[in-house]
C-alpha positions as CSV (number, residue, x, y, z in Angstrom):
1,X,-17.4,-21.4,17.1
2,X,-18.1,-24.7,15.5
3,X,-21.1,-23.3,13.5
4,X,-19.2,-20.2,12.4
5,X,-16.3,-22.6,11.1
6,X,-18.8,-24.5,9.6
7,X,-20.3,-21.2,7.1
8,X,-16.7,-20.3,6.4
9,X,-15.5,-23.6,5.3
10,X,-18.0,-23.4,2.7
11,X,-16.7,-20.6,1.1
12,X,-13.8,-19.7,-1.2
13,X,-10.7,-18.4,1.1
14,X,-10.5,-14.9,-0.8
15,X,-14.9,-14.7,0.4
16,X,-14.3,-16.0,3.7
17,X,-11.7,-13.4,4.4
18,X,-13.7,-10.8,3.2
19,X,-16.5,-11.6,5.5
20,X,-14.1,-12.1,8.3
21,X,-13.0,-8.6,7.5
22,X,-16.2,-7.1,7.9
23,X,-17.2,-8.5,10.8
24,X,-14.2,-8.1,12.3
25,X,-14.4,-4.6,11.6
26,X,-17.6,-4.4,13.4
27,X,-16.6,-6.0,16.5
28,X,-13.5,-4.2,17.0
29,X,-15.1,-0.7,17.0
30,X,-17.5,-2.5,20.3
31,X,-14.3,-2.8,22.1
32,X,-12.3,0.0,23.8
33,X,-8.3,0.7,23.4
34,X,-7.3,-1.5,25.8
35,X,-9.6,-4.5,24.8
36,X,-8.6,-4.1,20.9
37,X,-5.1,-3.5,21.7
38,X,-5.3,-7.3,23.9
39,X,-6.5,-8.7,20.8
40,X,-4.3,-7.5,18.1
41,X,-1.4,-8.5,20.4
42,X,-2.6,-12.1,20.6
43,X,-3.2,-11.9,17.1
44,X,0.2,-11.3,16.3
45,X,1.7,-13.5,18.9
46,X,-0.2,-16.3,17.7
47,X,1.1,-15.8,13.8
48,X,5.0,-15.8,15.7
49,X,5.5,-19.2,14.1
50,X,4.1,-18.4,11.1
51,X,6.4,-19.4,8.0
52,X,4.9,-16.7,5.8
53,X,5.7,-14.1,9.2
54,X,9.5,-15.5,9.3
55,X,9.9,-14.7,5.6
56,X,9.1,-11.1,6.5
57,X,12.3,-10.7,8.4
58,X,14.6,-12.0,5.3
């Protein structure tokens, strides 16, 4: 974890997204339904507290 932080923090947000994206992409289609769905639930349900999530609801 610490070394992938450490190649992402090097790049500019918009890259480091990008990159996320792609790799992302590529271990999501490893996982099955179940797995995937576990993940995209955390996801969201650690972005509750978000400030840019709570301005979605005004």
């Amino acid at each position: 974890m610490d070394k992938l932080f450490q190649i992402i923090s090097h790049m500019a947000p918009e890259e480091a997204l990008s990159e996320i994206t792609r790799v992302l992409g590529r271990l999501l289609q490893d996982l099955d339904n179940d797995a995937r769905e576990r993940f995209l639930m955390s996801l969201i349900g650690q972005s509750e507290g978000d400030k840019v999530s709570g301005m979605v609801h005004l």
